[in-house]
PDB file with one MODEL, atoms N, CA, C and O in Angstrom:
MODEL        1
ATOM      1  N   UNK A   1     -15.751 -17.618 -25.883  1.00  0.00           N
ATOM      2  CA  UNK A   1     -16.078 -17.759 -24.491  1.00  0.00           C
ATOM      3  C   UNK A   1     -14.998 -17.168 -23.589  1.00  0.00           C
ATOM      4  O   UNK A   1     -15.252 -16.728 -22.468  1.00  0.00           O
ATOM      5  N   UNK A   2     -13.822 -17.178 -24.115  1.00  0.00           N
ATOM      6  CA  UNK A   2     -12.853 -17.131 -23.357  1.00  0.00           C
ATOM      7  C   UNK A   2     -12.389 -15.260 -23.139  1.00  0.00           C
ATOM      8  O   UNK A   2     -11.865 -14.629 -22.222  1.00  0.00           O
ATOM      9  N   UNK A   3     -12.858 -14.934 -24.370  1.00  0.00           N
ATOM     10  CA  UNK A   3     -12.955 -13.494 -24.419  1.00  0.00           C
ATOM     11  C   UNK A   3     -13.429 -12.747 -23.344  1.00  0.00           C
ATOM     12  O   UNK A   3     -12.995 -11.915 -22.547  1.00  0.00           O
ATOM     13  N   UNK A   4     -14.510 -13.350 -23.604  1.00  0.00           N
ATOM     14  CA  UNK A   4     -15.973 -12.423 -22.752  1.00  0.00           C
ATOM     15  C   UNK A   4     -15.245 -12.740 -20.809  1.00  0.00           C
ATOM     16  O   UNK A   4     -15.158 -11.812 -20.005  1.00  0.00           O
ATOM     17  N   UNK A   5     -14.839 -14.189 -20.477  1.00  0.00           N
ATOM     18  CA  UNK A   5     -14.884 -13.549 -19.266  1.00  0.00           C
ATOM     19  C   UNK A   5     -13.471 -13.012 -19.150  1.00  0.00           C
ATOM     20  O   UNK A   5     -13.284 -12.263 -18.191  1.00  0.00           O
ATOM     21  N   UNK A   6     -12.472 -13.248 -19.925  1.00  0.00           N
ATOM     22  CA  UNK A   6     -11.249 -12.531 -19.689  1.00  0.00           C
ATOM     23  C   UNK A   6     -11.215 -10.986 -19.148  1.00  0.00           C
ATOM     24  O   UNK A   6     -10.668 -10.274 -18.306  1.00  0.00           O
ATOM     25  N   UNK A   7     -12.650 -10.944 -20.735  1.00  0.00           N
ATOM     26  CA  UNK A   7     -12.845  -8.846 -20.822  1.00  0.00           C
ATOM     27  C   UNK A   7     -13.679  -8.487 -19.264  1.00  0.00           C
ATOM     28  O   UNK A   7     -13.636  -7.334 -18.833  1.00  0.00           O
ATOM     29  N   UNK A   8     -14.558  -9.785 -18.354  1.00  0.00           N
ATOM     30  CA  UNK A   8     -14.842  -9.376 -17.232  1.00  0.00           C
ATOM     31  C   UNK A   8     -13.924  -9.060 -16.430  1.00  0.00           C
ATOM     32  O   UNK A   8     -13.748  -8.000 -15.830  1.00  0.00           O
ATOM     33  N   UNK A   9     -13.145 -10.306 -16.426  1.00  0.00           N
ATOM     34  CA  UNK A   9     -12.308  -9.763 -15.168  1.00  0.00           C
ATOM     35  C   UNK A   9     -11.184  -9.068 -15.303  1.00  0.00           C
ATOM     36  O   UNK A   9     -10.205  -9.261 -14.583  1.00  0.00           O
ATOM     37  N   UNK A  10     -11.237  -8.069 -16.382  1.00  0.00           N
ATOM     38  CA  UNK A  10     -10.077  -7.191 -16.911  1.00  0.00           C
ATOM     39  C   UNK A  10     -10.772  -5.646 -16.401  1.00  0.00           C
ATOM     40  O   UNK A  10     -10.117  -4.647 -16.107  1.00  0.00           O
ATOM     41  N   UNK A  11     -12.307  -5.774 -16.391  1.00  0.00           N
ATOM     42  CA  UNK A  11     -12.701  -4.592 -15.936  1.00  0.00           C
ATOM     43  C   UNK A  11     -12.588  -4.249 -14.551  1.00  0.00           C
ATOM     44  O   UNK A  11     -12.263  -3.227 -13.946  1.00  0.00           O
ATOM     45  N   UNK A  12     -13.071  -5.785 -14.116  1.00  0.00           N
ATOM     46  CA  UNK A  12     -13.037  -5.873 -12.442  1.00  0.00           C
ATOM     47  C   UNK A  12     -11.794  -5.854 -12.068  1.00  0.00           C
ATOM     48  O   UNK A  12     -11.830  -5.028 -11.156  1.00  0.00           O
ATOM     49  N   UNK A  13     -10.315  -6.338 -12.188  1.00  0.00           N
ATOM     50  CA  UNK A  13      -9.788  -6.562 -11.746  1.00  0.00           C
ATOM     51  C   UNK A  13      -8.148  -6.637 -12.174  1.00  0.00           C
ATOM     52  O   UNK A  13      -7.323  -7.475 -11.808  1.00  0.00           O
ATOM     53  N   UNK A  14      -7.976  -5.594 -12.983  1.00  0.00           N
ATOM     54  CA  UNK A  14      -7.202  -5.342 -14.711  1.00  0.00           C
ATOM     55  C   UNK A  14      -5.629  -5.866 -13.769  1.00  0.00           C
ATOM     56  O   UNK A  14      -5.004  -6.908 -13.966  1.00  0.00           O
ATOM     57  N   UNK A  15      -5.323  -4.850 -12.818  1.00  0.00           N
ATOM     58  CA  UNK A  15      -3.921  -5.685 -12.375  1.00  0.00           C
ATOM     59  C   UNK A  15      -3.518  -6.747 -12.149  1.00  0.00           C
ATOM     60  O   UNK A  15      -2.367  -7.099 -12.409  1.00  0.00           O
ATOM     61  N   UNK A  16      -4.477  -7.540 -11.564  1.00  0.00           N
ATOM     62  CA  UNK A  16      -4.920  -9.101 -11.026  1.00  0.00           C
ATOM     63  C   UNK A  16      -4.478 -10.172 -12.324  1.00  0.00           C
ATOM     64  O   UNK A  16      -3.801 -11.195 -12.215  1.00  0.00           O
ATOM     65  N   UNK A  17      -5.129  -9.554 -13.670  1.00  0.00           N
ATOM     66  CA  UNK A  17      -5.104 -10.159 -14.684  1.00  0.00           C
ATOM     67  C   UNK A  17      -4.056 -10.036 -15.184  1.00  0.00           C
ATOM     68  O   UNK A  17      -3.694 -11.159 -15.535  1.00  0.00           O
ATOM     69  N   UNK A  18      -3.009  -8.987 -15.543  1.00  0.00           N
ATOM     70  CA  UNK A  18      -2.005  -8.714 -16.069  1.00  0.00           C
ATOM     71  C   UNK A  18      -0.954  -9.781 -15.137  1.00  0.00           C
ATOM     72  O   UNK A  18      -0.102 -10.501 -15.658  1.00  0.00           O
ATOM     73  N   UNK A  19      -1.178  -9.712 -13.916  1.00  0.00           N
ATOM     74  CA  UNK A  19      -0.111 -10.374 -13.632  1.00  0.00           C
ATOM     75  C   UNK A  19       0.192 -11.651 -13.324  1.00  0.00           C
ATOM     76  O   UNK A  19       1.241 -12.177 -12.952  1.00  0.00           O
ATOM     77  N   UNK A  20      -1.054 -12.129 -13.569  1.00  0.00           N
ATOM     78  CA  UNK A  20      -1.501 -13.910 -13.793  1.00  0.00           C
ATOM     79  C   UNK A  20      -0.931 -13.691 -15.398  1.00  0.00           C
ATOM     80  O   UNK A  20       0.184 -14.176 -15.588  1.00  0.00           O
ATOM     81  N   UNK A  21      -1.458 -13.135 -16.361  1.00  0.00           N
ATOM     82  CA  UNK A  21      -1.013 -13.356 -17.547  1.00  0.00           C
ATOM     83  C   UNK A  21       0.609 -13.102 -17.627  1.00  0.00           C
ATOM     84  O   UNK A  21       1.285 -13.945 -18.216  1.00  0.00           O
ATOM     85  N   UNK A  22       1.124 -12.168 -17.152  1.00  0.00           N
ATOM     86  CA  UNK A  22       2.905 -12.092 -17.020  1.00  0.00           C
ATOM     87  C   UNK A  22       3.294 -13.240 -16.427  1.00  0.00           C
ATOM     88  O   UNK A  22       4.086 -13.901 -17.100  1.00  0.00           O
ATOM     89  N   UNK A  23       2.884 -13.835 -15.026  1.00  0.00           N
ATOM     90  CA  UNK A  23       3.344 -15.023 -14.743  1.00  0.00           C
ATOM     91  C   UNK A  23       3.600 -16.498 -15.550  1.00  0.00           C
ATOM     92  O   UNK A  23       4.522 -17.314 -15.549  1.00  0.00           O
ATOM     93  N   UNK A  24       2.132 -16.386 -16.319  1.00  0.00           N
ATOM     94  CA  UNK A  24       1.790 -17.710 -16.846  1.00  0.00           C
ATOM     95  C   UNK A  24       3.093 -17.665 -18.336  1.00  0.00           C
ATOM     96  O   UNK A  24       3.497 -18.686 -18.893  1.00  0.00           O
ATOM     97  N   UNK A  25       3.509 -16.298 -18.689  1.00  0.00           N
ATOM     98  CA  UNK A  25       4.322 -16.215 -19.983  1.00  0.00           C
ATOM     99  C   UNK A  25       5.521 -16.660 -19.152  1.00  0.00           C
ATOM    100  O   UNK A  25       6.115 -17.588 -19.700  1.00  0.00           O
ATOM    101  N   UNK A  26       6.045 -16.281 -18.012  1.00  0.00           N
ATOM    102  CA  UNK A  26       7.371 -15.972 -17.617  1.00  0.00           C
ATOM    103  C   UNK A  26       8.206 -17.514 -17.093  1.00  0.00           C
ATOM    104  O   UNK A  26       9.329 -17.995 -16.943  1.00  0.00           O
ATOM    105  N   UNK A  27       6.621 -17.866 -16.945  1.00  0.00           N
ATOM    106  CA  UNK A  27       7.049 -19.556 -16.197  1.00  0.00           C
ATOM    107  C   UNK A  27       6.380 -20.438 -16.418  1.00  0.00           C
ATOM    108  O   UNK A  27       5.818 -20.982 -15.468  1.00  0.00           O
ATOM    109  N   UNK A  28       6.171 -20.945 -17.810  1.00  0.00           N
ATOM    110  CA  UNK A  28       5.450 -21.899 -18.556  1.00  0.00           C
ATOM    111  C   UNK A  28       5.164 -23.517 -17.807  1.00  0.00           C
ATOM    112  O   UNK A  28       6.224 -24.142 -17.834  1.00  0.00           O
ATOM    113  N   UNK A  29       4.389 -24.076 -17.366  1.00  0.00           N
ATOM    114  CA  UNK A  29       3.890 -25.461 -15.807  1.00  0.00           C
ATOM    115  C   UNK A  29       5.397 -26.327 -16.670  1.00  0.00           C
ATOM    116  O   UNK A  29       6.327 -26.540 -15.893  1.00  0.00           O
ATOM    117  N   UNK A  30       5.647 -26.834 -18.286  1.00  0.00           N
ATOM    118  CA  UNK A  30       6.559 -27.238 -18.643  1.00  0.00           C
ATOM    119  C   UNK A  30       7.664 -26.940 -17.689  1.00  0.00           C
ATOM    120  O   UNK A  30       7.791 -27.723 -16.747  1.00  0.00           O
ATOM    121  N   UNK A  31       8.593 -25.799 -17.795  1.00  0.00           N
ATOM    122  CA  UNK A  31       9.488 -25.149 -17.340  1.00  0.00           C
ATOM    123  C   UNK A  31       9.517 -25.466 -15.772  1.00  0.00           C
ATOM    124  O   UNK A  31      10.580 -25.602 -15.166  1.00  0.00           O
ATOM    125  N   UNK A  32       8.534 -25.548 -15.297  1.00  0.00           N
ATOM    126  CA  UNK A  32       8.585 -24.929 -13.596  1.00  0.00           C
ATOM    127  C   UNK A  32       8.987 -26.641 -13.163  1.00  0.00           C
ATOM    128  O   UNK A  32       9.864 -26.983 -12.370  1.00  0.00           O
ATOM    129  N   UNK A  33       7.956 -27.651 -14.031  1.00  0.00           N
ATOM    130  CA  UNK A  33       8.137 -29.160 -13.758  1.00  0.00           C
ATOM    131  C   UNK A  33       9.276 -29.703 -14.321  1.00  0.00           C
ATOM    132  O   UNK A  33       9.368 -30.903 -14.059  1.00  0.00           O
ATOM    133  N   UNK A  34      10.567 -29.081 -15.287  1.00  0.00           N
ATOM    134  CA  UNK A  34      11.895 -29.202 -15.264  1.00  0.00           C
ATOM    135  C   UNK A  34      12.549 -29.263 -14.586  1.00  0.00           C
ATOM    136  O   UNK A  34      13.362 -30.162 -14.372  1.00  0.00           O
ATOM    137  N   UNK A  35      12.277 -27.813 -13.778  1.00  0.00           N
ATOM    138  CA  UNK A  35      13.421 -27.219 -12.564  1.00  0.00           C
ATOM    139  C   UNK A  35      13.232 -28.190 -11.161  1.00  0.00           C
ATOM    140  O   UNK A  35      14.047 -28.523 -10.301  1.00  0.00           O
ATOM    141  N   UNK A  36      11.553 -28.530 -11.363  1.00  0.00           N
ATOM    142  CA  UNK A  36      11.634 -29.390 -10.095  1.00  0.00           C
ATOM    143  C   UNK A  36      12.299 -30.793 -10.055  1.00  0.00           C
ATOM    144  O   UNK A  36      12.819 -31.319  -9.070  1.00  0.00           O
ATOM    145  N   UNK A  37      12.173 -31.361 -11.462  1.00  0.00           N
ATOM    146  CA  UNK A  37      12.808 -32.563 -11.239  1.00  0.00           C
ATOM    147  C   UNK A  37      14.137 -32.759 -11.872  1.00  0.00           C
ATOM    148  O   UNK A  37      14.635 -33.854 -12.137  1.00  0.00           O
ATOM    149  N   UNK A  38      14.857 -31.161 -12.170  1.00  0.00           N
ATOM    150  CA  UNK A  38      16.389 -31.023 -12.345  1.00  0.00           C
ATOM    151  C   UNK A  38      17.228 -31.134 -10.884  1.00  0.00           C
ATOM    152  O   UNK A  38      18.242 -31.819 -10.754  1.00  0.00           O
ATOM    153  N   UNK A  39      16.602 -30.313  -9.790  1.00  0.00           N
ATOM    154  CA  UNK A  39      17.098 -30.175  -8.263  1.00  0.00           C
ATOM    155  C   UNK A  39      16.285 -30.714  -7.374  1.00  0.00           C
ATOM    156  O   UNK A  39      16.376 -30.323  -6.210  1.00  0.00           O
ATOM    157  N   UNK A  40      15.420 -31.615  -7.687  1.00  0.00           N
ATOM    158  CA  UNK A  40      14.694 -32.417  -6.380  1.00  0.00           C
ATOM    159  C   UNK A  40      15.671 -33.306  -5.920  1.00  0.00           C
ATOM    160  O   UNK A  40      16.486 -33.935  -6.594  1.00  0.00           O
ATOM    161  N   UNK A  41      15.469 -33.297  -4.391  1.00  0.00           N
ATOM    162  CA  UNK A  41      16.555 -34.664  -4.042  1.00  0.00           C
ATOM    163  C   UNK A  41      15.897 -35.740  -3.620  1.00  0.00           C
ATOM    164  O   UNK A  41      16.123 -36.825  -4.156  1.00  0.00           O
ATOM    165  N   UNK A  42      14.570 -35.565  -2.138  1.00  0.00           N
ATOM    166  CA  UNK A  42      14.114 -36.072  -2.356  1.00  0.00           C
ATOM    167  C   UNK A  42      12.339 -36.511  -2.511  1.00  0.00           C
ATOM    168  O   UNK A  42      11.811 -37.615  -2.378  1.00  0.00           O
ATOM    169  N   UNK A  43      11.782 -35.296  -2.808  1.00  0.00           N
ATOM    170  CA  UNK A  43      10.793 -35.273  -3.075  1.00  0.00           C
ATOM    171  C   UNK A  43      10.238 -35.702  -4.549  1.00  0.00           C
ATOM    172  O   UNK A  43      10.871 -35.688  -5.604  1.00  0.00           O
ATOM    173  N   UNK A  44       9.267 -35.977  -4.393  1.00  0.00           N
ATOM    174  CA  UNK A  44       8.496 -36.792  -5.555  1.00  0.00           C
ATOM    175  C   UNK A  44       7.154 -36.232  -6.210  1.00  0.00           C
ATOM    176  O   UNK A  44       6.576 -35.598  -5.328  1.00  0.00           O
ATOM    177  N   UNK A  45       6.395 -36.205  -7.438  1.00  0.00           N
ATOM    178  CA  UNK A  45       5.543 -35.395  -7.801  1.00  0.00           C
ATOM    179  C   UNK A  45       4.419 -36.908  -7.915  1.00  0.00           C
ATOM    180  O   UNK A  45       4.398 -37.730  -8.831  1.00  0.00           O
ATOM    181  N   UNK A  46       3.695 -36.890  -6.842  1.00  0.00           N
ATOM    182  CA  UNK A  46       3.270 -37.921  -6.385  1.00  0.00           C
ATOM    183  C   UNK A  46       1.588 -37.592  -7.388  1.00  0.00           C
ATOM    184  O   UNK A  46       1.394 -38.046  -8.516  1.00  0.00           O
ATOM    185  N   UNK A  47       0.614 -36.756  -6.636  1.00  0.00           N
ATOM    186  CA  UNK A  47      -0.757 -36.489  -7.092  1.00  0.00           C
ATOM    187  C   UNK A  47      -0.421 -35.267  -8.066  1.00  0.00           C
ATOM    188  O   UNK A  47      -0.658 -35.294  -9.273  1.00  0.00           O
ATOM    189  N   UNK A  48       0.189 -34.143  -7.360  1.00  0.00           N
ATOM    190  CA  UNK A  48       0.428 -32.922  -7.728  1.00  0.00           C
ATOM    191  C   UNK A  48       1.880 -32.886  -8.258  1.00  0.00           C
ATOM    192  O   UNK A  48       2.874 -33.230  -7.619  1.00  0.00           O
ATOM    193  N   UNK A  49       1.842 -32.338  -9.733  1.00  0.00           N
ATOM    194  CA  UNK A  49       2.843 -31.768 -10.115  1.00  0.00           C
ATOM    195  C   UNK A  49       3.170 -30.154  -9.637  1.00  0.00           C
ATOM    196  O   UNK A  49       2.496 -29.127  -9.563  1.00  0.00           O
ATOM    197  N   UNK A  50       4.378 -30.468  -9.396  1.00  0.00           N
ATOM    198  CA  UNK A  50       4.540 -28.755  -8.871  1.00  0.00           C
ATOM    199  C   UNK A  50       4.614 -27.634  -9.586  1.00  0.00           C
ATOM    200  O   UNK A  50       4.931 -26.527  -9.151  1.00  0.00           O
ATOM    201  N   UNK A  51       4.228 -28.003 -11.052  1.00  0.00           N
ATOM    202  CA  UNK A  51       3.833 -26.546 -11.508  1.00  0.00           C
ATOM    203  C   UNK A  51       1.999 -25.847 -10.986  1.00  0.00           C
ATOM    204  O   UNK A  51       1.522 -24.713 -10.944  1.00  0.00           O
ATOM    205  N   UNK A  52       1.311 -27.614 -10.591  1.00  0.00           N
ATOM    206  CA  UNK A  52       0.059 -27.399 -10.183  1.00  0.00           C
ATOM    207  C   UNK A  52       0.105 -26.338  -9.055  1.00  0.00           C
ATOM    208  O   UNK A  52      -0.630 -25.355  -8.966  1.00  0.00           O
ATOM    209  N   UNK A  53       1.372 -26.810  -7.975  1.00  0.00           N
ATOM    210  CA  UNK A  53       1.271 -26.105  -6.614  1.00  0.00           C
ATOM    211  C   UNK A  53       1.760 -24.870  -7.331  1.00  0.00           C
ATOM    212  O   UNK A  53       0.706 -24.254  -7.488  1.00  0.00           O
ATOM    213  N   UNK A  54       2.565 -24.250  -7.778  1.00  0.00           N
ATOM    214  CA  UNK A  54       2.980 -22.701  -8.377  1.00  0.00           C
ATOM    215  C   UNK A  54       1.740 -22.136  -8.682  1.00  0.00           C
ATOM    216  O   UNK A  54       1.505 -21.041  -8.170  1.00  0.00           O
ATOM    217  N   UNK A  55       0.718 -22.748  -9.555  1.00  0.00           N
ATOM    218  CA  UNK A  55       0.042 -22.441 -10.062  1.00  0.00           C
ATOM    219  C   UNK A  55      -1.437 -21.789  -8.919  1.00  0.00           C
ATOM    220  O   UNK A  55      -2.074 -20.737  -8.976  1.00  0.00           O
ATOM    221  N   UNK A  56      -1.520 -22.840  -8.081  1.00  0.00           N
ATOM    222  CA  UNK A  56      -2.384 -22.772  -7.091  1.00  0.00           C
ATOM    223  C   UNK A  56      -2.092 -21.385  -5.896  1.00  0.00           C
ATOM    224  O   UNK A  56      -2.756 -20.440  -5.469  1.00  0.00           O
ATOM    225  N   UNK A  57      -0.589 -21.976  -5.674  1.00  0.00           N
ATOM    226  CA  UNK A  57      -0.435 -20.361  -4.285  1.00  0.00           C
ATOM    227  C   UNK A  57      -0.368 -19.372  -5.555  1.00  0.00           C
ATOM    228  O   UNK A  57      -1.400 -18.701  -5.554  1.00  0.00           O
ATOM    229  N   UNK A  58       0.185 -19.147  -6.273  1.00  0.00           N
ATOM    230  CA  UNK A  58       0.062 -17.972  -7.719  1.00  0.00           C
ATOM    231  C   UNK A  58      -1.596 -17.315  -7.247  1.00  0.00           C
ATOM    232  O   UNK A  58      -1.612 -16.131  -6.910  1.00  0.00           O
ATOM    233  N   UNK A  59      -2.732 -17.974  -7.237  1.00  0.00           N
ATOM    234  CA  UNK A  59      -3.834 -17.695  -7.692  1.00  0.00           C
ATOM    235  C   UNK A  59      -4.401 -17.370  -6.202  1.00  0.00           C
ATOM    236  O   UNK A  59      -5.519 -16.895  -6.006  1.00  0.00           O
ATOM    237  N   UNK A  60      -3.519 -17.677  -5.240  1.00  0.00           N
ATOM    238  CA  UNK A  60      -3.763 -17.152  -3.841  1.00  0.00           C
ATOM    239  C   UNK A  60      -3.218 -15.529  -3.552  1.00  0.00           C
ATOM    240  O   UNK A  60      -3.808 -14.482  -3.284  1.00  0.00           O
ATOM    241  N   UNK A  61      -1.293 -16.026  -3.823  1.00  0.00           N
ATOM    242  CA  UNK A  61      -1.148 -14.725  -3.892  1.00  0.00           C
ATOM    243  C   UNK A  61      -1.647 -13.480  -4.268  1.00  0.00           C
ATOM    244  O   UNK A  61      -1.693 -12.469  -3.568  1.00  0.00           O
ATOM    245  N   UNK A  62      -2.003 -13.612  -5.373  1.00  0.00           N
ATOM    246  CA  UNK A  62      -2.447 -12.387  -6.401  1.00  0.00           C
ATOM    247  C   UNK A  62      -3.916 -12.279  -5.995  1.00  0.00           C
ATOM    248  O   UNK A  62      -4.603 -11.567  -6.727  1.00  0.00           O
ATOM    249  N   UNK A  63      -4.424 -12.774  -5.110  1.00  0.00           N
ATOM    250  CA  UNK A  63      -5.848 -12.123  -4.668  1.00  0.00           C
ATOM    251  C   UNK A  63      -7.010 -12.990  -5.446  1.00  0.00           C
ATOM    252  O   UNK A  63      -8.217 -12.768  -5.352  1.00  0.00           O
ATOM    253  N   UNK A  64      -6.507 -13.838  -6.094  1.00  0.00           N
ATOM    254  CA  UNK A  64      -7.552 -14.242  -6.799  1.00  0.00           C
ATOM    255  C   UNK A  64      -8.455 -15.433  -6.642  1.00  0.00           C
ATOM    256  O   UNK A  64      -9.309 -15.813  -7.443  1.00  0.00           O
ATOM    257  N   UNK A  65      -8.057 -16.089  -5.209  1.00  0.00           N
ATOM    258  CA  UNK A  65      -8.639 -16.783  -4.626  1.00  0.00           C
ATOM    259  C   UNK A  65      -8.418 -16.571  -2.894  1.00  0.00           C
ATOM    260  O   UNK A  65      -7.297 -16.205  -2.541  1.00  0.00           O
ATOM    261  N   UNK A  66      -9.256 -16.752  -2.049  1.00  0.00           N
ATOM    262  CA  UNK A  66      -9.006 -16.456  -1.411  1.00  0.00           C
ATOM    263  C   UNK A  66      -7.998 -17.051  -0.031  1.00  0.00           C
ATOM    264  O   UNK A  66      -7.623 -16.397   0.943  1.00  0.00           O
ATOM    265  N   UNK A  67      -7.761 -18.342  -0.314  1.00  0.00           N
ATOM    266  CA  UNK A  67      -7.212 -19.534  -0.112  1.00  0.00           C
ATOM    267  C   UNK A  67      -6.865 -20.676  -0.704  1.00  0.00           C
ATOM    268  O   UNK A  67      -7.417 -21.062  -1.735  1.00  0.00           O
ATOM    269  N   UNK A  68      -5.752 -21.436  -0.004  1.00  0.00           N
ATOM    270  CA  UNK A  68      -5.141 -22.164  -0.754  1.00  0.00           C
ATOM    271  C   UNK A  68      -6.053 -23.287  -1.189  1.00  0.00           C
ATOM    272  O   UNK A  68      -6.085 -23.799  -2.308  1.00  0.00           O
ATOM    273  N   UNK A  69      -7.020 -23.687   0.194  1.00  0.00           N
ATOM    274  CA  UNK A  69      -8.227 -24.838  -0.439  1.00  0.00           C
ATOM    275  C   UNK A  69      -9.133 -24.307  -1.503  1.00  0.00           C
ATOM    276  O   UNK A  69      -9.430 -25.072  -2.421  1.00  0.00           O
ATOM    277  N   UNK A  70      -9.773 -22.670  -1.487  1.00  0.00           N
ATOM    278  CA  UNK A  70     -10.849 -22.542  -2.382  1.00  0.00           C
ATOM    279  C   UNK A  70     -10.265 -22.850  -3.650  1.00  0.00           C
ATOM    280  O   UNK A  70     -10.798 -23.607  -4.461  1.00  0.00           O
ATOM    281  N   UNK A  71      -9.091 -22.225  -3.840  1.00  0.00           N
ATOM    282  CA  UNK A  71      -7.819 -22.425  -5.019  1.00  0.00           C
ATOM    283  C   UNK A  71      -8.249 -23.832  -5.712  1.00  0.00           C
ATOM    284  O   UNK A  71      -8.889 -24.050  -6.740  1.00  0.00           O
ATOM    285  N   UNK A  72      -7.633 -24.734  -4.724  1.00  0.00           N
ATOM    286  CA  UNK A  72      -7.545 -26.235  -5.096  1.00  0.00           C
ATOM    287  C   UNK A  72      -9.520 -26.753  -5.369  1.00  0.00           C
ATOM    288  O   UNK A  72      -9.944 -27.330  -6.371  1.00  0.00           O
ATOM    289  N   UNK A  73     -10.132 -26.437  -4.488  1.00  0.00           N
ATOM    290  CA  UNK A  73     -11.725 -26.939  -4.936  1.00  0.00           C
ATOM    291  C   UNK A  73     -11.764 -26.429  -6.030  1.00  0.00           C
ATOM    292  O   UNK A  73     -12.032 -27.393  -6.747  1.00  0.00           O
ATOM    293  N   UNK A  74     -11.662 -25.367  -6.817  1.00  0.00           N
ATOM    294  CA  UNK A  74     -12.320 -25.025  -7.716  1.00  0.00           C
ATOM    295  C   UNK A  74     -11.594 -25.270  -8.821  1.00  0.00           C
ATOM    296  O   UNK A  74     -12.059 -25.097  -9.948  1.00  0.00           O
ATOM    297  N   UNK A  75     -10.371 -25.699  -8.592  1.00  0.00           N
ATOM    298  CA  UNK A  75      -9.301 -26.034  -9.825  1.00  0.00           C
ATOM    299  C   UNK A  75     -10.233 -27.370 -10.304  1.00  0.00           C
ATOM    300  O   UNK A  75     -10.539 -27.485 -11.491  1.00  0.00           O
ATOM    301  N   UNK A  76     -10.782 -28.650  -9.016  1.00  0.00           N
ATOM    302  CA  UNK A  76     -11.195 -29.696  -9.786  1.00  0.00           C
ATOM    303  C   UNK A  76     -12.221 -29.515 -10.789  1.00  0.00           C
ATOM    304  O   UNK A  76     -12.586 -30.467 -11.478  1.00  0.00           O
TER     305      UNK A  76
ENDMDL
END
């Protein structure tokens, strides 16, 4: 399953994909939720872990949603 739409949106959208896939290698949600609660002072990972939020503007930045809410609706 995972093939087939990967190979879609590799046709549609091949840079888009490469660099969600470079991201997701470079900064594993583990890793990103280390760093936050190595240097948080005083913020707290209350609903959202902040590899969720990386993950979410990530999928804004790169064009692949078109906002930060469609991002978050469609993540549920």
């Amino acid at each position: 399953m995972w093939d087939e739409i990967l190979a879609r949106f590799e046709k549609q959208a091949p840079a888009s994909v490469m660099a969600r896939l470079v991201l997701e290698r470079a900064m594993p949600a583990a890793w990103v939720d280390e760093v936050f609660e190595t240097n948080r002072q005083r913020q707290y990972p209350w609903e959202l872990l902040f590899s969720t939020v990386v993950e979410l503007m990530s999928l804004v930045s790169l064009g692949l949603r078109p906002s930060l809410h469609a991002a978050a609706r469609q993540m549920d």
